[in-house]
N, CA, C and O of each residue as an XYZ file, in Angstrom:
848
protein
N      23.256     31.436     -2.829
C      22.198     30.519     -2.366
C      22.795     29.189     -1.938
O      23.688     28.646     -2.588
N      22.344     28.746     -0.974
C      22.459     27.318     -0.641
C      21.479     26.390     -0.638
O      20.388     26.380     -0.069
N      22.046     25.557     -1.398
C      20.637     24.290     -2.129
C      21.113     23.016     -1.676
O      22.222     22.570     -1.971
N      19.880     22.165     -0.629
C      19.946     21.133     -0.287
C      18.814     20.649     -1.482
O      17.805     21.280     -1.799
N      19.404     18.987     -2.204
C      18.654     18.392     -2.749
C      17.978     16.976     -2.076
O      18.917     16.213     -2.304
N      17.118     16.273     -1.504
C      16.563     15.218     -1.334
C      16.024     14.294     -1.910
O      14.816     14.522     -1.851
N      16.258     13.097     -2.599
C      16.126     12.191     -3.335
C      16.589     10.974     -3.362
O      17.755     10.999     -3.755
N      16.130      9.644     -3.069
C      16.233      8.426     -3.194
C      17.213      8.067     -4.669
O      18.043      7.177     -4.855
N      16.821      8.933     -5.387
C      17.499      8.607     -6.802
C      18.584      9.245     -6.944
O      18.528     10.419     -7.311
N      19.793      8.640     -6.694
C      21.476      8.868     -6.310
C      21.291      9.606     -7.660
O      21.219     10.835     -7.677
N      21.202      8.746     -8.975
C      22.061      9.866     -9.987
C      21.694     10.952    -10.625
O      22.326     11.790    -11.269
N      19.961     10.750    -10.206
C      19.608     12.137    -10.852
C      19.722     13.302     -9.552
O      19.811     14.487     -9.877
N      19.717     12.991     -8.318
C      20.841     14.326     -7.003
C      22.166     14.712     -7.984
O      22.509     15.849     -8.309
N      22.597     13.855     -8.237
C      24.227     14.458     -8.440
C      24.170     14.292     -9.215
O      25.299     13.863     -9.452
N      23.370     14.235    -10.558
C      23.409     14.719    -11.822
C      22.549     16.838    -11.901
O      22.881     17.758    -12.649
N      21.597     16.813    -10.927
C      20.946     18.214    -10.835
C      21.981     18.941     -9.687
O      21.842     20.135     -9.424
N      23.280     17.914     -8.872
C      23.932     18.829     -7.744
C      25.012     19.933     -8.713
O      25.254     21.133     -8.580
N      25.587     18.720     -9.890
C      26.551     19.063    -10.459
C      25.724     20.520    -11.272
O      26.228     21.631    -11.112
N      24.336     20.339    -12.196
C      23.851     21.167    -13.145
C      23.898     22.789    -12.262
O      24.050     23.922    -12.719
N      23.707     22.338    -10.917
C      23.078     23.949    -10.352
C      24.721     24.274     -9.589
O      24.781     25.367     -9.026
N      25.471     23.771     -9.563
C      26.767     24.313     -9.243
C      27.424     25.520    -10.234
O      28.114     26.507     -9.978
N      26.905     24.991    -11.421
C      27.105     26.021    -12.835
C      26.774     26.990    -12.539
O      27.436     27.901    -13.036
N      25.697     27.387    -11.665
C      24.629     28.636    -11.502
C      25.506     29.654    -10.730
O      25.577     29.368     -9.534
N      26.228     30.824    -11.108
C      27.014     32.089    -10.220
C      26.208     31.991     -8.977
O      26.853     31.811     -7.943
N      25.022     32.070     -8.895
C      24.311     32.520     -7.957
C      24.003     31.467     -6.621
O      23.270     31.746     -5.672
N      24.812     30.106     -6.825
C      24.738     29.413     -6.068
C      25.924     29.016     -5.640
O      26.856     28.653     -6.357
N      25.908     29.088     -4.288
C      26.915     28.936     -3.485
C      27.360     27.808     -3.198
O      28.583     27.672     -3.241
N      26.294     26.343     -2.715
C      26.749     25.239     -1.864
C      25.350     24.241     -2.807
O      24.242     24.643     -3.163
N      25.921     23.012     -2.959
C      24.987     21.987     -2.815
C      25.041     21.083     -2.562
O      25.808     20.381     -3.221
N      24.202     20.401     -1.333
C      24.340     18.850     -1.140
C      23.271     18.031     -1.479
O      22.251     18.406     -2.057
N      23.507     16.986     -1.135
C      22.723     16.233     -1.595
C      22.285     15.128     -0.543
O      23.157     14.831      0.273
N      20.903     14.388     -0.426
C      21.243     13.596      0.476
C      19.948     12.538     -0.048
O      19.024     13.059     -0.674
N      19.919     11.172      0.205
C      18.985     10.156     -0.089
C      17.475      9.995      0.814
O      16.357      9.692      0.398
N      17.779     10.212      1.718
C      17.178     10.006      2.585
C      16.653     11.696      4.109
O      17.250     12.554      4.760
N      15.549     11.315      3.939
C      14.668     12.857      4.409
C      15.184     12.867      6.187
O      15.312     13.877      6.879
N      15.370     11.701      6.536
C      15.702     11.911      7.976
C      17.142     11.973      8.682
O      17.422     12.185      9.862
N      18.160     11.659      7.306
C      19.415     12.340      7.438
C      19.566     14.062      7.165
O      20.404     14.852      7.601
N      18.418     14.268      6.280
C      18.758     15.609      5.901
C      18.397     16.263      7.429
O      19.248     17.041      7.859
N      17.430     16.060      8.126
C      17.073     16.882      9.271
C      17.386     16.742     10.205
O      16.949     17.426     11.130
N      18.577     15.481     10.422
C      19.434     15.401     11.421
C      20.832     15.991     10.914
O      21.788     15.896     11.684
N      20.997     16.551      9.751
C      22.244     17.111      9.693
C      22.255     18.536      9.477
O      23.175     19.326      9.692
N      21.058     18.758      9.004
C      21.012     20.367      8.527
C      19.424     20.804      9.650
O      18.566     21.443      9.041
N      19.192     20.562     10.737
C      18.157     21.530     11.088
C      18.812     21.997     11.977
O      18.452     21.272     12.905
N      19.573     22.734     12.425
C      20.479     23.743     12.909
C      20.692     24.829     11.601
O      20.536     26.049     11.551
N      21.014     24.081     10.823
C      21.704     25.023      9.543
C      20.963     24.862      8.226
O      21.750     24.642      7.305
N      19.379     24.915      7.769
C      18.904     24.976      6.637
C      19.477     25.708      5.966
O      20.203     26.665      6.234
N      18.966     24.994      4.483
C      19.429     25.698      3.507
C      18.563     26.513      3.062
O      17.457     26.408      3.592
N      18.687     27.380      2.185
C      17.960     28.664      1.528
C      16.920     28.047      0.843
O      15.767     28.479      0.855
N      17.426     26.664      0.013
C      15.800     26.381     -0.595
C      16.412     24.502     -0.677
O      17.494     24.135     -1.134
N      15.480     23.741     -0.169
C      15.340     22.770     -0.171
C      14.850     21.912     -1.668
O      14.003     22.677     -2.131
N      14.909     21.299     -2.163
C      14.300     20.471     -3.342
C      14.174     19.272     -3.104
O      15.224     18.689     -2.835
N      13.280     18.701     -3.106
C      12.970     17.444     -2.172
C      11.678     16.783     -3.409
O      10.914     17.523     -4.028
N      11.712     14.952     -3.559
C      10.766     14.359     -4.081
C       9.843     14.074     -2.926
O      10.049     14.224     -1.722
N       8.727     13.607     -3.592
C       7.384     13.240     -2.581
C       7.964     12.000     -1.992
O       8.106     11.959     -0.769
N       8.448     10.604     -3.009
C       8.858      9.282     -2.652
C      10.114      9.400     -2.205
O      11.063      9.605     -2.962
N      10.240      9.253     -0.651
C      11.664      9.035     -0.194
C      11.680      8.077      0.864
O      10.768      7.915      1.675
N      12.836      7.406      0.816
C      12.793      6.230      1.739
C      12.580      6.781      3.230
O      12.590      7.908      3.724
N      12.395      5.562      3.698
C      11.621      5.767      5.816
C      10.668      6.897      5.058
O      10.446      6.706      3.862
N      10.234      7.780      5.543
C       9.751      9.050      5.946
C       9.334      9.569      4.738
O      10.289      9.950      4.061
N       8.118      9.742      4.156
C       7.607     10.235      3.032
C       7.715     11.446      2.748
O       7.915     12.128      3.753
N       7.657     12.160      1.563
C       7.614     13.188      1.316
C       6.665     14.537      2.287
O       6.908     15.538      2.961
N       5.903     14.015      1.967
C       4.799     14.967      3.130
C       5.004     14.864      4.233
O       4.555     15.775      4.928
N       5.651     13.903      4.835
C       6.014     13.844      5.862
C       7.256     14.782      6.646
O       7.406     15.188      7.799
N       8.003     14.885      5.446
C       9.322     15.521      5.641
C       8.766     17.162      5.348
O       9.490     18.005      5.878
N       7.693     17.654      4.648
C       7.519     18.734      4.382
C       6.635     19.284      5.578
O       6.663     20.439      6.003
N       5.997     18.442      5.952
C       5.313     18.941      7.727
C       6.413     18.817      8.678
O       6.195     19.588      9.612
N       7.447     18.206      8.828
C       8.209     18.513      9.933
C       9.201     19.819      9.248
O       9.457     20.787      9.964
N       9.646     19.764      8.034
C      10.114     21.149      7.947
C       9.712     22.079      8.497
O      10.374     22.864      9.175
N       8.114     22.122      8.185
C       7.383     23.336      8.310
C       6.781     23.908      9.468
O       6.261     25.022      9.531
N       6.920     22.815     10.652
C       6.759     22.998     11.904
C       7.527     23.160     12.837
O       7.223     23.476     13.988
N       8.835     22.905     12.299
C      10.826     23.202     13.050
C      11.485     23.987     12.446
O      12.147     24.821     13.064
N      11.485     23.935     11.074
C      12.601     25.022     10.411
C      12.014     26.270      9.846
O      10.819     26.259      9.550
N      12.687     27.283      9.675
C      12.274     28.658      9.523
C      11.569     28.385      8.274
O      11.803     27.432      7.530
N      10.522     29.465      8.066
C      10.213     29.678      7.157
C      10.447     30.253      5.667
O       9.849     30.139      4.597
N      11.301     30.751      5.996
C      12.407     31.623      5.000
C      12.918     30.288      4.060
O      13.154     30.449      2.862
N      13.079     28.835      4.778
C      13.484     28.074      4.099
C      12.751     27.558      2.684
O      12.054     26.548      2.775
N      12.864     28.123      1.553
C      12.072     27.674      0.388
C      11.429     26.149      0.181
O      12.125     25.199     -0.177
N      10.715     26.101      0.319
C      11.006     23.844     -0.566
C      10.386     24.226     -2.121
O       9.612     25.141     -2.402
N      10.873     23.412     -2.844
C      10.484     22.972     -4.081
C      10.626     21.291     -4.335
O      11.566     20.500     -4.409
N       9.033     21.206     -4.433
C       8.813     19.734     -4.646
C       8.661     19.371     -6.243
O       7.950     19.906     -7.093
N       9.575     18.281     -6.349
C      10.023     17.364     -7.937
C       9.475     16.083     -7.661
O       9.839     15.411     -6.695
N       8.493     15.674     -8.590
C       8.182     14.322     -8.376
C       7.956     14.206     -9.613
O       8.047     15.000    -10.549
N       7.394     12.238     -9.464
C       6.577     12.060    -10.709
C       5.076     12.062    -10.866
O       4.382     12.094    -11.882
N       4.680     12.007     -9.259
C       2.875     12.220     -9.161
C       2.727     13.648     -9.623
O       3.434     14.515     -9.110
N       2.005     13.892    -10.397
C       1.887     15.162    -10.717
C       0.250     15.616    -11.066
O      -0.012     16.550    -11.824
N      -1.009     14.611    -10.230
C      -1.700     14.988    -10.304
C      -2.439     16.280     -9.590
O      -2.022     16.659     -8.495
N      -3.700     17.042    -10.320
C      -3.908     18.231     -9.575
C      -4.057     17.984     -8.101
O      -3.519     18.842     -7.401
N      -4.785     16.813     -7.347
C      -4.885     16.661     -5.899
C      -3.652     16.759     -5.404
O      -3.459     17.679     -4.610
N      -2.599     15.914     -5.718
C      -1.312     15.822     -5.116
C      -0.702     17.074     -4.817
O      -0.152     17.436     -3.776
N      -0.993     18.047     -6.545
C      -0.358     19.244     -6.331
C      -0.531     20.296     -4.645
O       0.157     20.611     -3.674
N      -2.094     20.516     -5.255
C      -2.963     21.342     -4.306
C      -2.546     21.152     -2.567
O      -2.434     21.865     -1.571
N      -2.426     19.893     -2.904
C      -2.676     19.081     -0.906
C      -0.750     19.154     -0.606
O      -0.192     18.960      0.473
N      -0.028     19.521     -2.062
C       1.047     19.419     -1.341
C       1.533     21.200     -0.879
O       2.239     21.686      0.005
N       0.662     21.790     -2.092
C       1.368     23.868     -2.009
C       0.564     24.023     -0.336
O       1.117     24.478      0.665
N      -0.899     23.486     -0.428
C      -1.409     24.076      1.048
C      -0.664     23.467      2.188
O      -0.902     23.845      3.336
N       0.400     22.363      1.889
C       1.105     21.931      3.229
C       2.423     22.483      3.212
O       3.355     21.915      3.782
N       2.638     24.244      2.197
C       3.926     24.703      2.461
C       4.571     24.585      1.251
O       5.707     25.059      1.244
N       4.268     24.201      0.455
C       5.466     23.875     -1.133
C       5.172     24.946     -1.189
O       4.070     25.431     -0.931
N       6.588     25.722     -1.708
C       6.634     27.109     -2.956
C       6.465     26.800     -4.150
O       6.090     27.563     -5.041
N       6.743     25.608     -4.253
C       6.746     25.747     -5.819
C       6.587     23.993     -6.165
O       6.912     23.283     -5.213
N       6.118     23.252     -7.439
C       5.951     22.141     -7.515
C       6.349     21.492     -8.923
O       5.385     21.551     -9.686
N       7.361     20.949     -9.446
C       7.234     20.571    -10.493
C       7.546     19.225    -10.974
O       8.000     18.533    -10.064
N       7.417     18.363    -12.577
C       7.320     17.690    -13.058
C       9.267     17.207    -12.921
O      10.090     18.119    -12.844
N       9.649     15.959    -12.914
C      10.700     15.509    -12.839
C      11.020     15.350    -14.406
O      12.172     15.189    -14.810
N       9.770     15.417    -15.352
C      10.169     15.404    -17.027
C      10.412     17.189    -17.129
O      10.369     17.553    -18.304
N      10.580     17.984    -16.443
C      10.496     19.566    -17.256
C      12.240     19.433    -17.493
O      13.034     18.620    -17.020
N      12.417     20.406    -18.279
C      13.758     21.070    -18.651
C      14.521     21.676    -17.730
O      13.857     22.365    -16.955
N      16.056     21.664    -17.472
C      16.451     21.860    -16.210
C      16.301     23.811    -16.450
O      16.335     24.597    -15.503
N      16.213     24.037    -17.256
C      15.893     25.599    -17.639
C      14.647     26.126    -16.510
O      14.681     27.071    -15.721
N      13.631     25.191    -16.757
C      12.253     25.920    -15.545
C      12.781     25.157    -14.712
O      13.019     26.021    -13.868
N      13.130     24.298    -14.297
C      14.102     24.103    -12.872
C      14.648     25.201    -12.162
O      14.217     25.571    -11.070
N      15.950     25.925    -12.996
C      16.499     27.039    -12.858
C      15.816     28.060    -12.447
O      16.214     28.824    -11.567
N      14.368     28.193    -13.246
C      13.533     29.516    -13.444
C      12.948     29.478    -11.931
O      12.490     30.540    -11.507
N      12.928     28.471    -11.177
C      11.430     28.159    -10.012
C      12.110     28.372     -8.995
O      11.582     28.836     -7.985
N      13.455     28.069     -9.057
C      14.547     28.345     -7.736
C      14.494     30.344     -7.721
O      14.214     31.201     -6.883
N      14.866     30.331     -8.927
C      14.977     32.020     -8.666
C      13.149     32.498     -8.578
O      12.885     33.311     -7.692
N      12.496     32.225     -9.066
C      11.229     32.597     -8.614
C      10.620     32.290     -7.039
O       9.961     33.151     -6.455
N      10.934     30.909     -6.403
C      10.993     31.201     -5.632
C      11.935     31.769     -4.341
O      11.571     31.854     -3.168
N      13.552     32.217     -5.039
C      14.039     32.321     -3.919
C      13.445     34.039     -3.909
O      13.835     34.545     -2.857
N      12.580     35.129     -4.808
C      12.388     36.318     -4.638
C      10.766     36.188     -4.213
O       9.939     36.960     -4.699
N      10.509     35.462     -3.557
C       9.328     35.256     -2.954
C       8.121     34.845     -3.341
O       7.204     34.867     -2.520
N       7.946     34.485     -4.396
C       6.905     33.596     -5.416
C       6.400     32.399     -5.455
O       7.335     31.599     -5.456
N       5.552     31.954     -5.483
C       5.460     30.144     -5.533
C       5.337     30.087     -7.570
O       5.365     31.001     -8.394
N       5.233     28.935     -7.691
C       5.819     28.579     -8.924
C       5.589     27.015     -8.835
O       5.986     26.082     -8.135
N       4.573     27.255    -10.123
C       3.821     25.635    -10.393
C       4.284     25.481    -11.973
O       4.019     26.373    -12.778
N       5.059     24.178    -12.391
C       5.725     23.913    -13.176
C       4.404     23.918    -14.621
O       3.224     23.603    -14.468
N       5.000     24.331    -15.841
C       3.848     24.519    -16.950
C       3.245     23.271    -17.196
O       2.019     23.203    -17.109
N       4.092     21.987    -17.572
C       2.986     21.072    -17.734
C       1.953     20.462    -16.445
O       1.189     19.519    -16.648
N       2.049     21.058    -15.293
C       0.879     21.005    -14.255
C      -0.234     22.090    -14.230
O      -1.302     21.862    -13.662
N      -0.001     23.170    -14.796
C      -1.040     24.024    -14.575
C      -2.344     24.144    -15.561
O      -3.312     24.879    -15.367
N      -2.134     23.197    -16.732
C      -3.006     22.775    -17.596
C      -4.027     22.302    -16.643
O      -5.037     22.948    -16.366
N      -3.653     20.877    -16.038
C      -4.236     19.981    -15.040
C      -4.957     20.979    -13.774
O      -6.126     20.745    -13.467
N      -4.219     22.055    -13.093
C      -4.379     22.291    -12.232
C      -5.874     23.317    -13.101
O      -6.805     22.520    -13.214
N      -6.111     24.119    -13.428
C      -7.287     24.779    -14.566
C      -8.362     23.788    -14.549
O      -9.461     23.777    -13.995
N      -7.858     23.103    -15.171
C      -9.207     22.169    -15.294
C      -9.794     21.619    -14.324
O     -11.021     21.522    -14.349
N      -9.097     21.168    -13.320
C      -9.375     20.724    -11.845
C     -10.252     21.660    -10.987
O     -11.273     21.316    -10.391
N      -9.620     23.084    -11.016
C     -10.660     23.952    -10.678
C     -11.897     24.368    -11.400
O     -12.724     24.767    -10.581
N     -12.317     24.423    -12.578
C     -13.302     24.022    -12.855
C     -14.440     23.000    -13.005
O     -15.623     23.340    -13.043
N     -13.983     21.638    -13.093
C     -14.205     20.603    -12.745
C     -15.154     20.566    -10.946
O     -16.228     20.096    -10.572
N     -14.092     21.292    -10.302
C     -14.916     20.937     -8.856
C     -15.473     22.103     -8.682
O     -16.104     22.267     -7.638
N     -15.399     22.992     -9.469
C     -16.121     24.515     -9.139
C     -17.995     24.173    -10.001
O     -19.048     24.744     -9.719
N     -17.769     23.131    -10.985
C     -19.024     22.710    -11.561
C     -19.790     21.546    -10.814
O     -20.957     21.656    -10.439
N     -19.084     20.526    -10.654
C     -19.298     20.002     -9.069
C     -19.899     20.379     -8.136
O     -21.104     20.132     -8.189
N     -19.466     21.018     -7.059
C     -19.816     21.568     -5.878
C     -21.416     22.352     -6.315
O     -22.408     22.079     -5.640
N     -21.515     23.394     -7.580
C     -22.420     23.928     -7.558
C     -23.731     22.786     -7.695
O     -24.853     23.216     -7.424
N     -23.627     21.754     -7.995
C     -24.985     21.082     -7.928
C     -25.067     20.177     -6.461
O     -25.944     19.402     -6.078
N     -23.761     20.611     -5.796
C     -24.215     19.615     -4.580
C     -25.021     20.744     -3.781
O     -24.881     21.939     -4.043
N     -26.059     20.163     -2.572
C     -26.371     21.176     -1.443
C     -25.537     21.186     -0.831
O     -24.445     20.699     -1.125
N     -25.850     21.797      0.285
C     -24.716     22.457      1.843
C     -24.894     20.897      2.283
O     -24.038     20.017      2.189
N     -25.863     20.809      2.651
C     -26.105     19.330      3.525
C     -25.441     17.874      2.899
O     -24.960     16.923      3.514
N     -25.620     18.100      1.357
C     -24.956     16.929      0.667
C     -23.633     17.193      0.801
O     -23.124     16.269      1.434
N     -22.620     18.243      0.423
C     -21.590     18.258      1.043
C     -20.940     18.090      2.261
O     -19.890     17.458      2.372
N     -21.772     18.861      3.566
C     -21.650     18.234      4.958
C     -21.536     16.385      4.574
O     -20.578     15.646      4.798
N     -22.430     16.152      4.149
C     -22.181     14.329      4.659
C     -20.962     13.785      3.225
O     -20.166     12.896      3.530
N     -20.916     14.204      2.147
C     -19.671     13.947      1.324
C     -18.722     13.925      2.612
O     -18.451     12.895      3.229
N     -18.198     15.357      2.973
C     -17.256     15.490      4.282
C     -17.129     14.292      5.102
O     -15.950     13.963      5.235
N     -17.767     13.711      5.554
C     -18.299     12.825      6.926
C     -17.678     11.713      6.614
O     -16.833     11.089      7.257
N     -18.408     11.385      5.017
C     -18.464      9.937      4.362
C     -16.653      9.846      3.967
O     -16.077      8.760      4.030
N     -16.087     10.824      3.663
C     -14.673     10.759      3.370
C     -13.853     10.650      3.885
O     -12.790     10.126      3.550
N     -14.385     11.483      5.554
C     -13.770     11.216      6.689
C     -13.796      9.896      6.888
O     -12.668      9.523      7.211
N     -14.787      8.761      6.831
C     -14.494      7.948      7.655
C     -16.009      7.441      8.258
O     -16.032      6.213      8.175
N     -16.942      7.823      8.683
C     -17.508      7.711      9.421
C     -19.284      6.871      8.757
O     -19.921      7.027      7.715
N     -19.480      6.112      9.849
C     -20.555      5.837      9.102
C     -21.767      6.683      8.993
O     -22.052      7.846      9.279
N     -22.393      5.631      8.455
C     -24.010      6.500      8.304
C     -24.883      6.932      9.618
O     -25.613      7.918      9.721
N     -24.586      5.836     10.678
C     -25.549      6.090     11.723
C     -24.647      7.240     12.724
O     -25.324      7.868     13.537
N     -22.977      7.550     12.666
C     -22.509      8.346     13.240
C     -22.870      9.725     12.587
O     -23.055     10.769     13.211
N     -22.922      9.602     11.589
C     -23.460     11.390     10.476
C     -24.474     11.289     10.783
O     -24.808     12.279     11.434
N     -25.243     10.583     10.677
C     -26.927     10.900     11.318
C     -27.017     12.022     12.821
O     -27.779     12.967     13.028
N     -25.643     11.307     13.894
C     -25.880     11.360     15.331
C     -24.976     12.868     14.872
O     -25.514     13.830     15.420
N     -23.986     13.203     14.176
C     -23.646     14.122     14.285
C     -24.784     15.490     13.682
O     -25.139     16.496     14.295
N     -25.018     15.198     12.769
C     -25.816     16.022     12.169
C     -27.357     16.386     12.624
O     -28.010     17.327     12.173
N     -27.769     15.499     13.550
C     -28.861     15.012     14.054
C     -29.950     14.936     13.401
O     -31.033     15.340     13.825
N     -29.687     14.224     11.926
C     -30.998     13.429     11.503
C     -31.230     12.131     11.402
O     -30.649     11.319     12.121
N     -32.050     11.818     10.553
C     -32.442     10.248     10.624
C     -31.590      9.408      9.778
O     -31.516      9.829      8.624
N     -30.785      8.114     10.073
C     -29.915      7.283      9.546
C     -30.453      7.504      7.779
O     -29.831      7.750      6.745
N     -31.923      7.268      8.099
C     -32.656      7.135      6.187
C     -31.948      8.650      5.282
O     -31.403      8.880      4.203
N     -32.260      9.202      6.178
C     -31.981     10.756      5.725
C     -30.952     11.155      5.210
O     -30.918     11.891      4.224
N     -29.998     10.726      5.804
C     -27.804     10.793      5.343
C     -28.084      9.877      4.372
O     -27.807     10.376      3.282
N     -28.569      8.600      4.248
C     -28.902      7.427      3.732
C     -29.232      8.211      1.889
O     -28.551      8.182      0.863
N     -30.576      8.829      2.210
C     -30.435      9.733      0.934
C     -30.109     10.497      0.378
O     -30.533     10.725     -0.755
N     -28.969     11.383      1.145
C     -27.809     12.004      0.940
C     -26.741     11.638      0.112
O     -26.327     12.199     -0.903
N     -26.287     10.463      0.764
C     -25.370      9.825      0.479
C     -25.978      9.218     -0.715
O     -25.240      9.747     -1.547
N     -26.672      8.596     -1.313
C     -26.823      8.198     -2.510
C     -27.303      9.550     -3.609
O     -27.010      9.585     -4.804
N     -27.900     10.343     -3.053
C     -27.509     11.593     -3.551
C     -26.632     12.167     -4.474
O     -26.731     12.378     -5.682
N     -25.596     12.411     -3.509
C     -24.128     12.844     -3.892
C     -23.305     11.879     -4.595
O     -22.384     12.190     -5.350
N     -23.708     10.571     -4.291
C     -22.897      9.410     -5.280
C     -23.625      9.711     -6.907
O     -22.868      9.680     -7.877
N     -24.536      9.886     -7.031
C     -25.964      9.689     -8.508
C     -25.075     10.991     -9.003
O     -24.342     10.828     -9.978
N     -25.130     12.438     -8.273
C     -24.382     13.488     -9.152
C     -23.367     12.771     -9.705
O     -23.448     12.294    -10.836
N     -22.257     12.638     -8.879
C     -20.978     12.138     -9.242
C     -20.780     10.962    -10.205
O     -19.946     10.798    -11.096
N     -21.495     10.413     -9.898
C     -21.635      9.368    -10.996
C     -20.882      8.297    -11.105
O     -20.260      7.833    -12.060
N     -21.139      7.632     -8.951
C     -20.400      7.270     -9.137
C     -20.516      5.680     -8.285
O     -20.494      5.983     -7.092
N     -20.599      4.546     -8.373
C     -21.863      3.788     -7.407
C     -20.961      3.068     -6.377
O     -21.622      2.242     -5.747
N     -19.673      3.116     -6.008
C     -19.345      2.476     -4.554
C     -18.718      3.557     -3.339
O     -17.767      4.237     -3.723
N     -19.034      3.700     -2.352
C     -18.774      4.574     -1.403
C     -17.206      4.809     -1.779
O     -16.982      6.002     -1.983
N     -15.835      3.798     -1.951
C     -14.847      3.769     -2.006
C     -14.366      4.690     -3.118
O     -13.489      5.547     -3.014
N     -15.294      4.284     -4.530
C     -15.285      5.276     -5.572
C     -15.481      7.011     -5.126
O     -14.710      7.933     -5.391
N     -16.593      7.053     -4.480
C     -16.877      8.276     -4.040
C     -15.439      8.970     -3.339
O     -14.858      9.985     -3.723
N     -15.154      8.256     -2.426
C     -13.766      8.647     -1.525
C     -13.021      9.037     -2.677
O     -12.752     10.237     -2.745
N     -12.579      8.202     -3.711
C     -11.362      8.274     -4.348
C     -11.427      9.429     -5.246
O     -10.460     10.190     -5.275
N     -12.923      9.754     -6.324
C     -13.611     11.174     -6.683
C     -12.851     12.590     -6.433
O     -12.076     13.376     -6.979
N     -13.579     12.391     -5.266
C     -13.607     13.389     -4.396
C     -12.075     14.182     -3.842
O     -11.791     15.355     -3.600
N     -11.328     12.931     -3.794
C      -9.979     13.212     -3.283
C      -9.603     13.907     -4.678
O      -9.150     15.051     -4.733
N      -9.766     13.346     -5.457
C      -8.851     13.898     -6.825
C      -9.310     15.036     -7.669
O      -8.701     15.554     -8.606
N     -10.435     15.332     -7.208
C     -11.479     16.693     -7.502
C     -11.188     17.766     -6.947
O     -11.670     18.865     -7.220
N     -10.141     17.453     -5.888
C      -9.968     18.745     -4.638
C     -11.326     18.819     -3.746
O     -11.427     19.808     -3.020
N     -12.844     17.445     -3.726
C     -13.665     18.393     -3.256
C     -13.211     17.451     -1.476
O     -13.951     17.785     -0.551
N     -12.133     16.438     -1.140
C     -11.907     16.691     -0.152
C     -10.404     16.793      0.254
O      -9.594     16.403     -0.587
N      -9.954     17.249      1.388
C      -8.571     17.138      1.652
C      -8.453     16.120      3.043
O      -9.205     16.488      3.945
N      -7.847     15.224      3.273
C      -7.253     14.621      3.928
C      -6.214     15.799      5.422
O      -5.178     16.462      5.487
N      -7.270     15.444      6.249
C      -6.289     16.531      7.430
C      -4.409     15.820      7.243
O      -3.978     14.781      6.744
N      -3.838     16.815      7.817
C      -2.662     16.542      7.873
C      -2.060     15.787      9.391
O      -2.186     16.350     10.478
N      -1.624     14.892      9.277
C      -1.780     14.738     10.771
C       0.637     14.917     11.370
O       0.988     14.842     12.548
């Protein structure tokens, strides 16, 4: 296997370059600080599985995992190590392509375990996240069931961005009407500033942020 690592944090790269060199089964590892050297030096020549943090200098994590995923083969594994390790972060980062996601506190043992899980085709969500990730899906699976179709349509709208009199024009009802929607869906939630609502919602999984 060949393992590129990505990380701002010099000593813990070449403290995990040196740990996985130990591994028979690995062939090569580099290391690099920064996400837009790695893809000017290796997108000709990816590596077998990438390990990359969310926080990296210039060019963010997600950022670097959408241009992977839109230039380099797919075959190329990523496994994302951070310290955000909430369920939204998780979710919004596996649907943009992560195989696998874990905690920068786990043991380099499930480190070990997630590379070989995912290099035989598996995704692989680190144990102290999947507590979080459980509850999260229930959480918005109890959620959603008391919103309507229509209160969710304008949740959508309101998260997007848009005001009240544009959801009205999209939806084609009356400004009052979204108006009681929208306070609606805030009273379930329980939750009284539009901004609150946004922030909810994001961390509930009940919205995702397009990828741009």
């Amino acid at each position: 296997m060949n393992i590129v690592l990505v990380d701002e944090h010099l000593l813990l790269a070449n403290a995990l370059q040196n740990l996985l060199k130990l591994i028979p089964e690995v062939e090569t590892v580099e290391a690099y600080t920064d996400g837009k050297d790695f893809l000017t030096e290796r997108s000709t020549s990816p590596p077998d599985i990438l390990v990359m943090d969310l926080a990296l200098n210039g060019q963010n994590g997600l950022e670097l995992l959408d241009v992977c995923r839109s230039t380099l083969p797919r075959e190329m594994k990523v496994i994302v190590l951070s310290t955000v390790t909430d369920a939204q972060t998780v979710k919004h980062t596996i649907r943009r392509g992560a195989n696998s996601f874990l905690s920068k506190s786990m043991l380099f043992e499930e480190f070990k375990e997630s590379i070989f899980q995912v290099r035989s085709g598996k995704q692989y969500i680190g144990k102290t996240i999947r507590d979080n990730l459980i509850n999260s899906v229930f959480t918005e699976e109890e959620v959603v069931m008391h919103l309507s179709p229509r209160e969710k349509e304008v949740l959508q709208k309101v998260c997007g961005g848009h005001t009240i009199k544009e959801i009205a024009y999209e939806l084609k009802l009356s400004a009052h009407t979204v108006q009681y929607y929208h306070r609606s869906v805030m009273d379930k939630l329980k939750v009284r500033r539009t901004t609150d609502l946004i922030v909810y919602a994001m961390q509930h999984g009940l919205y995702i942020p397009e990828a741009r």
